[in-house]
Backbone and ligand atoms as CSV (ligand in chain L), in Angstrom:
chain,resi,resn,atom,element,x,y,z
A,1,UNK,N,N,119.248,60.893,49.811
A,1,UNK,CA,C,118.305,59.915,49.210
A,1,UNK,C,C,117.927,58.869,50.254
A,2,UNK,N,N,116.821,58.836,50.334
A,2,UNK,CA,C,116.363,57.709,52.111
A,2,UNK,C,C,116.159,56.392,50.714
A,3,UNK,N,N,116.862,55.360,51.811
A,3,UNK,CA,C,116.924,54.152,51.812
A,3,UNK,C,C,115.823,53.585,51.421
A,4,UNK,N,N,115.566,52.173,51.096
A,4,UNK,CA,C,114.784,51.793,51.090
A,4,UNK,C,C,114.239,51.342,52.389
A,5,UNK,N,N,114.966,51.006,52.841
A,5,UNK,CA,C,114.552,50.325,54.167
A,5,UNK,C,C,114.103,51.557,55.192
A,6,UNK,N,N,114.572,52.462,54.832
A,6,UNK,CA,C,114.122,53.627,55.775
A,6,UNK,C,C,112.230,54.318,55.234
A,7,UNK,N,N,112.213,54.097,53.720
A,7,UNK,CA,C,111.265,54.747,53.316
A,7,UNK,C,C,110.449,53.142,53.843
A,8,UNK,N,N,110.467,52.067,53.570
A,8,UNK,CA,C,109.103,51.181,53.818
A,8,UNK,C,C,109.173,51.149,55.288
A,9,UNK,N,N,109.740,51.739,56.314
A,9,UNK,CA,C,109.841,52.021,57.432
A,9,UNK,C,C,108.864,52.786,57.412
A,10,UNK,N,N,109.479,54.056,57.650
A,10,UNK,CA,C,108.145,54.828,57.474
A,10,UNK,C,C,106.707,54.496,57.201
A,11,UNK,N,N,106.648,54.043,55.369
A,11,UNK,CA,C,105.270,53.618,55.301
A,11,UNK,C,C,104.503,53.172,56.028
A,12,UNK,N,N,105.480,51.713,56.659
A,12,UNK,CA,C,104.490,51.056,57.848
A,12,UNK,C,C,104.260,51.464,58.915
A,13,UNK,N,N,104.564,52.525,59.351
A,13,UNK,CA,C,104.105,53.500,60.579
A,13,UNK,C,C,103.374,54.088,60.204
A,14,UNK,N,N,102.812,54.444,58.943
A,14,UNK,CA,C,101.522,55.312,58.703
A,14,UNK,C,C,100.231,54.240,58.387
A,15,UNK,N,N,100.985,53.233,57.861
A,15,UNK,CA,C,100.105,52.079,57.713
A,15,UNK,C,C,99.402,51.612,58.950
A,16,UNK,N,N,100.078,51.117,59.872
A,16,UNK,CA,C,99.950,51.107,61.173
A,16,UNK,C,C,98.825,51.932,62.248
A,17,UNK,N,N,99.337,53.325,62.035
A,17,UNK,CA,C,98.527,54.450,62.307
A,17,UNK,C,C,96.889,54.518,60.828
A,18,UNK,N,N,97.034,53.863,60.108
A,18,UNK,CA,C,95.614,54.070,59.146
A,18,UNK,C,C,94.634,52.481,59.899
A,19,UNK,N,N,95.859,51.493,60.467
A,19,UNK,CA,C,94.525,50.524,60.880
A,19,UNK,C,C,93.868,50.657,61.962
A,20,UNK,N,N,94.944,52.125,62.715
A,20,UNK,CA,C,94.006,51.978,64.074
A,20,UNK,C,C,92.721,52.776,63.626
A,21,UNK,N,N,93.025,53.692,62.795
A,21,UNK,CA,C,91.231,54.623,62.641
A,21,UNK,C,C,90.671,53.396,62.029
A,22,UNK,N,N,90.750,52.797,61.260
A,22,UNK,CA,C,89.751,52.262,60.384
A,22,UNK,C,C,89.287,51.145,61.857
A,23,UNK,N,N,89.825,50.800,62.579
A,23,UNK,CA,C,89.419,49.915,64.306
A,23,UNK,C,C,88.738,50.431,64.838
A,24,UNK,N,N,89.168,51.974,64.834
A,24,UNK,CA,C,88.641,53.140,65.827
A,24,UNK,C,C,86.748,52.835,65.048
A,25,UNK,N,N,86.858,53.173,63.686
A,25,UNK,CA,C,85.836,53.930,62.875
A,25,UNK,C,C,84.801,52.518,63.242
A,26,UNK,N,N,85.133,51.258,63.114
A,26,UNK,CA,C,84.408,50.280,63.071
A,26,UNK,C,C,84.040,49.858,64.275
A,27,UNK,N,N,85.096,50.103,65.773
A,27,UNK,CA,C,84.254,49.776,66.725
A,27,UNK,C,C,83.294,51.000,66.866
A,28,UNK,N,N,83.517,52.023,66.960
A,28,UNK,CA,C,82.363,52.960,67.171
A,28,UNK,C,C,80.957,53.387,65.734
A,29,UNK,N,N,81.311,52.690,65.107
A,29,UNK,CA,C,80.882,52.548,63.645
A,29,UNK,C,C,80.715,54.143,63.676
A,30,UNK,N,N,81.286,55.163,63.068
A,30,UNK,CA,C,80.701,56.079,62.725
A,30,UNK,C,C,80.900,55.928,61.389
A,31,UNK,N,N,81.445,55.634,60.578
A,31,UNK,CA,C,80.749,55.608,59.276
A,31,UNK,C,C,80.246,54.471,58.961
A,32,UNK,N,N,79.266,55.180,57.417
A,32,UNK,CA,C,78.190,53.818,57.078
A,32,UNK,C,C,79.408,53.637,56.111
A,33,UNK,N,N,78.457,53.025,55.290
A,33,UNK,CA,C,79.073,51.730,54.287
A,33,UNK,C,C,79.348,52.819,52.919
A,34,UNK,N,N,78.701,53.485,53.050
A,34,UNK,CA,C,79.700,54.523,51.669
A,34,UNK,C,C,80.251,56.022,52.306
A,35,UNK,N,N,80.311,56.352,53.517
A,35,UNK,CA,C,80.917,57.424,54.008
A,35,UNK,C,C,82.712,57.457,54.183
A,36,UNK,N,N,83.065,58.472,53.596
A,36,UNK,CA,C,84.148,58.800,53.770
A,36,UNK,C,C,85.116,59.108,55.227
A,37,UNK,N,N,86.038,58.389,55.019
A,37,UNK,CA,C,87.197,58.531,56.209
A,37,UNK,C,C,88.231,59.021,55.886
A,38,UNK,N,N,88.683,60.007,56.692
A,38,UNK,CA,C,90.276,60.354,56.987
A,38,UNK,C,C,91.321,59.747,57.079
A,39,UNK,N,N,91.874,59.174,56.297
A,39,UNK,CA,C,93.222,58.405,56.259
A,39,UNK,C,C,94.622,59.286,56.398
A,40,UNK,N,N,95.539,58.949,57.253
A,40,UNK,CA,C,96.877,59.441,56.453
A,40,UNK,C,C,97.571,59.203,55.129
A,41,UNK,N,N,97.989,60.082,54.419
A,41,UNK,CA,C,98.715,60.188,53.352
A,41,UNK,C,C,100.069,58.472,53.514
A,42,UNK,N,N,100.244,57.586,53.107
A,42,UNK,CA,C,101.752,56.305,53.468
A,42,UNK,C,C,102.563,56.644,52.463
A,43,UNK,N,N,102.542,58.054,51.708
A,43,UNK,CA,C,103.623,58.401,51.027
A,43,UNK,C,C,105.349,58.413,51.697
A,44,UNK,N,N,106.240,58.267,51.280
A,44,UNK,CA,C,107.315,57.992,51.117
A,44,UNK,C,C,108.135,58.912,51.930
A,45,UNK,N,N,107.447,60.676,51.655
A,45,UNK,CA,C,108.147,61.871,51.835
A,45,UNK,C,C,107.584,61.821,53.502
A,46,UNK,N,N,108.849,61.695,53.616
A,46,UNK,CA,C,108.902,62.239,55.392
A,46,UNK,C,C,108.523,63.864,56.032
A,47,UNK,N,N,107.459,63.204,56.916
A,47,UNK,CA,C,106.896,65.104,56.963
A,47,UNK,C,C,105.398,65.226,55.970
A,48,UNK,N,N,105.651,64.344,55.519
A,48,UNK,CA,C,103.778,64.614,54.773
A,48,UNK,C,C,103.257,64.318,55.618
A,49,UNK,N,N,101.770,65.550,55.926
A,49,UNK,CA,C,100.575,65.126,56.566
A,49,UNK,C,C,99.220,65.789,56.010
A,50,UNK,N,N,99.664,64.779,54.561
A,50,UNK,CA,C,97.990,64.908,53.768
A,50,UNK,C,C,97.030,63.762,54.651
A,51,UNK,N,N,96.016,63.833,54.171
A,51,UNK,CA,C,94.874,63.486,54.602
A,51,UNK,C,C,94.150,62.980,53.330
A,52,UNK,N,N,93.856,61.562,53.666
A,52,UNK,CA,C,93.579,60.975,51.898
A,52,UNK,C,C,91.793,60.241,52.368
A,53,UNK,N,N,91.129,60.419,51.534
A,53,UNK,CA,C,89.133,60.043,52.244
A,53,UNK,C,C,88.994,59.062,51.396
A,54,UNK,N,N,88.914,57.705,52.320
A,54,UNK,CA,C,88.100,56.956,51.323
A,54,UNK,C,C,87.203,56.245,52.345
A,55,UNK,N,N,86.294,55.361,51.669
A,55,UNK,CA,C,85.115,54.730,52.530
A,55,UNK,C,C,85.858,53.084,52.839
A,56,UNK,N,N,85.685,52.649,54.188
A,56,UNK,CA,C,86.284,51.807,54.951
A,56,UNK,C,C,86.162,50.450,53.766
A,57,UNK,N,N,85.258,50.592,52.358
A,57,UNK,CA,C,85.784,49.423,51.899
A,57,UNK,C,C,86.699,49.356,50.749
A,58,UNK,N,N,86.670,50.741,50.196
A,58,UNK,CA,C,88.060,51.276,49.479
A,58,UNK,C,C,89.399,50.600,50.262
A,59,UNK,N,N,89.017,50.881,51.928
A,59,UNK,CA,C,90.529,51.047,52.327
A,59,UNK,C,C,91.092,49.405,52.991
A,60,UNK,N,N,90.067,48.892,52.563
A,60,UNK,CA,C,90.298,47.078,52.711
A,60,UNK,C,C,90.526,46.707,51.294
A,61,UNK,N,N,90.201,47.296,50.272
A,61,UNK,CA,C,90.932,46.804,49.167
A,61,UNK,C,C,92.133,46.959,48.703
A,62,UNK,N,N,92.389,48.775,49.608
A,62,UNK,CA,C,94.376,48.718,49.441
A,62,UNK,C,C,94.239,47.248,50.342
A,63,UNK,N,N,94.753,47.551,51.539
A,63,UNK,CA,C,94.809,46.659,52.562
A,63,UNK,C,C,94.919,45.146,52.102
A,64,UNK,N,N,94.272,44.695,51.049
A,64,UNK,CA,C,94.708,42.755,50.840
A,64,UNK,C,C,96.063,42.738,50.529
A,65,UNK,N,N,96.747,43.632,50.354
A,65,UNK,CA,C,97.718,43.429,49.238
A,65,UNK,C,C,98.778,44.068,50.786
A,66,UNK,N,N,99.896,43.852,51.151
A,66,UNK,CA,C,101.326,44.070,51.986
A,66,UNK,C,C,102.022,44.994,50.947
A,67,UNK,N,N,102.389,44.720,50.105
A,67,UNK,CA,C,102.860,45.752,49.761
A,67,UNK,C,C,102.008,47.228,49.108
A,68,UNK,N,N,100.947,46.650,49.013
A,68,UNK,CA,C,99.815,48.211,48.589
A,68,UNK,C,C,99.998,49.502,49.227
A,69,UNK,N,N,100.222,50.789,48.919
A,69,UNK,CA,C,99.997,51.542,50.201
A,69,UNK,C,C,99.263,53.105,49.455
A,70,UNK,N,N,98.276,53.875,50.056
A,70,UNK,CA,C,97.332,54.777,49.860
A,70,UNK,C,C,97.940,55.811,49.737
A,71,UNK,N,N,97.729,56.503,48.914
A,71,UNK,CA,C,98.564,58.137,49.068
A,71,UNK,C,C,97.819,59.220,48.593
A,72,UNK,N,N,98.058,59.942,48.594
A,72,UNK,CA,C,97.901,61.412,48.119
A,72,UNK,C,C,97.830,61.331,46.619
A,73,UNK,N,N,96.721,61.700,45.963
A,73,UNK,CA,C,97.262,61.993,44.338
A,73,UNK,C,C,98.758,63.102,43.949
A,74,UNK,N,N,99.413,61.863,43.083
A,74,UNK,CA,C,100.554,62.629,43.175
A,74,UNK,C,C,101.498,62.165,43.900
A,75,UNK,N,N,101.562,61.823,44.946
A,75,UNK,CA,C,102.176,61.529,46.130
A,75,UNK,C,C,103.365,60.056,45.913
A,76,UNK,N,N,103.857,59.961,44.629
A,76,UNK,CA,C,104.760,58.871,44.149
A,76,UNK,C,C,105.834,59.156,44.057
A,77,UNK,N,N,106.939,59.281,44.874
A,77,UNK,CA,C,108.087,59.922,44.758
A,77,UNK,C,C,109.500,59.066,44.250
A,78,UNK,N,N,109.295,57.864,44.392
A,78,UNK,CA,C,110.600,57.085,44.095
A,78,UNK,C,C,110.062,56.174,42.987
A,79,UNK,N,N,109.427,56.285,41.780
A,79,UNK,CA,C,109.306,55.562,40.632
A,79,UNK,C,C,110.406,54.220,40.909
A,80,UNK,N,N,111.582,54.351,41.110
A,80,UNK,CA,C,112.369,53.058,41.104
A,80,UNK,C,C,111.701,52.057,42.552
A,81,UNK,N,N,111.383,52.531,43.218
A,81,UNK,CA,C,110.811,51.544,44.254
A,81,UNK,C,C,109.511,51.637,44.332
A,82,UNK,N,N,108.553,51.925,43.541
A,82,UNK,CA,C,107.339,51.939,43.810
A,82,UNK,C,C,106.538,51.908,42.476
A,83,UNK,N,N,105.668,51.630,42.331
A,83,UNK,CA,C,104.565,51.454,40.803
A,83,UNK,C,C,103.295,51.882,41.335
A,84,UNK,N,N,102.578,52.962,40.180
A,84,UNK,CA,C,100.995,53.079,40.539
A,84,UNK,C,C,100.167,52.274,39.933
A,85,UNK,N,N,99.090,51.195,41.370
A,85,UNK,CA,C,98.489,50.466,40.405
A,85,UNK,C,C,96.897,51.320,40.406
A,86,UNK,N,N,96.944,51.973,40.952
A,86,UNK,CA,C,95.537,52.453,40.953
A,86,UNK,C,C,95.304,54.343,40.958
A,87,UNK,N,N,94.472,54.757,40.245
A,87,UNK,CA,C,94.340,56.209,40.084
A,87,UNK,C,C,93.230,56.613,40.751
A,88,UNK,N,N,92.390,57.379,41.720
A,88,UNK,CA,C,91.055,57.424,41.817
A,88,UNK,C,C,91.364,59.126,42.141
A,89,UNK,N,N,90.050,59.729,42.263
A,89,UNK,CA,C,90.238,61.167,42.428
A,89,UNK,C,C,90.204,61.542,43.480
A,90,UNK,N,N,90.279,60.634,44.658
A,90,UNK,CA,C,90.952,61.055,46.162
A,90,UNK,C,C,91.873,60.523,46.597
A,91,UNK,N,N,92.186,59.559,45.455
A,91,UNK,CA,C,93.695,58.549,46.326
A,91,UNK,C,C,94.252,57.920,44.878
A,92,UNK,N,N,95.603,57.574,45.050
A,92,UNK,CA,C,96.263,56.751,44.254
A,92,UNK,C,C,96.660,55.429,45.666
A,93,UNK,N,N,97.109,54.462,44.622
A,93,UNK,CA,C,97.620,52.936,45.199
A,93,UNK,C,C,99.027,52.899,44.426
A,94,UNK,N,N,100.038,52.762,45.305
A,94,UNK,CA,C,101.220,52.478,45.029
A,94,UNK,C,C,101.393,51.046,45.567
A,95,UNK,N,N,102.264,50.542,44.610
A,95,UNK,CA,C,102.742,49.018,44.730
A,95,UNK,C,C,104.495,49.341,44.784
A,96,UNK,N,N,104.873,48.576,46.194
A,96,UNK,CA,C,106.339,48.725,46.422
A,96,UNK,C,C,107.235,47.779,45.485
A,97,UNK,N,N,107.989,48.038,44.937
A,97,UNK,CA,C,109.170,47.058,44.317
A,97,UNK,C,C,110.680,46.651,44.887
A,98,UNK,N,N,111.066,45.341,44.472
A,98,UNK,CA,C,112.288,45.165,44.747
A,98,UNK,C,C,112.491,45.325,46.611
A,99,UNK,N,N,113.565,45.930,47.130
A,99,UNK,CA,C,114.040,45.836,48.130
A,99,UNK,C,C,112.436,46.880,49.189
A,100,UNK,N,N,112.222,47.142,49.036
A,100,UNK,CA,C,111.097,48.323,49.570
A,100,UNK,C,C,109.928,47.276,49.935
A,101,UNK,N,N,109.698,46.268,48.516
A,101,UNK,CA,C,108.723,45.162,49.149
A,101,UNK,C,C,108.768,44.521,50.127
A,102,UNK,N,N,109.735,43.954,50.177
A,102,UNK,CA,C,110.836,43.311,51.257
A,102,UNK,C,C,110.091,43.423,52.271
A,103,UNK,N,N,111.150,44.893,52.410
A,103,UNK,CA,C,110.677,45.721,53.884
A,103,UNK,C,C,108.996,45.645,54.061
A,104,UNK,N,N,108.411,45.991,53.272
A,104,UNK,CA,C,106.803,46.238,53.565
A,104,UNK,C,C,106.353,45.213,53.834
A,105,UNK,N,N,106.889,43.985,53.037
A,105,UNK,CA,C,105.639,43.068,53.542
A,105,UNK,C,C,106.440,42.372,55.022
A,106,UNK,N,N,107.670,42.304,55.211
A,106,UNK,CA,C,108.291,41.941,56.423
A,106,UNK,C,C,107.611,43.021,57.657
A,107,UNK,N,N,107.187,44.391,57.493
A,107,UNK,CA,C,106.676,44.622,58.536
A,107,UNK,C,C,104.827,44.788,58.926
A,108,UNK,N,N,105.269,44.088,57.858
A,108,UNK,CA,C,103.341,43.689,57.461
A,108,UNK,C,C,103.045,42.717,58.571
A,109,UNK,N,N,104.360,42.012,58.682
A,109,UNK,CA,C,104.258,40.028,59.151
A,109,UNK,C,C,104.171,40.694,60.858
A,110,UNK,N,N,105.566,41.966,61.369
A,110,UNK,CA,C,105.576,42.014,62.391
A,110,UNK,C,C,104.758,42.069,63.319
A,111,UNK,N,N,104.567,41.619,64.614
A,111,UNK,CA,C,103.780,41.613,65.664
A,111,UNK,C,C,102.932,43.142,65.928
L,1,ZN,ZN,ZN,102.058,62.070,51.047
């Protein structure tokens, strides 16, 4: 059973890896304002490499939130550390709980 601290680990390395495309996508603007992007899956399960599309202002509305993170429909594996606040038909929004928040938004803060 991975930790908490190990799973919001993770997350924020995929998190991490989703702000550089959305940097990438905006300095070179290739998408417009309703075109779809390739995101990584910030699910939990180590070894996922879904691919989740949303348009760069979908993915600033996960994004206000530190503990928010984008996944895969489906892609909710620890109900005790995590809540779905959002359903859409290319992505769900998981909200971290308890000790998992912690972690997420502490490596939200990191440099
Ligand atoms: Zn996943």
């Amino acid at each position: 059973m991975p930790t908490a601290e190990r799973i919001g680990k993770n997350e924020a390395l995929f998190r991490e890896v989703n702000q550089r495309i959305r940097e990438l996508n905006e300095a070179f603007e290739t998408s417009g304002a309703g075109e779809l992007t390739d995101f990584v899956c910030e699910c939990s399960l180590e070894g996922c490499r879904e691919y989740v599309r949303l348009t760069l202002a979908e993915y600033e509305e996960v994004r206000t939130s530190a503990a928010r993170f984008l996944v895969a429909p489906g892609h909710q594996w620890t109900p005790e550390s995590e809540r779905e606040v959002g359903r859409h038909e290319r992505y769900w929004v998981v909200e971290k709980l308890g000790a998992a928040r912690e972690v997420a938004e502490r490596e939200a803060d990191a440099p």
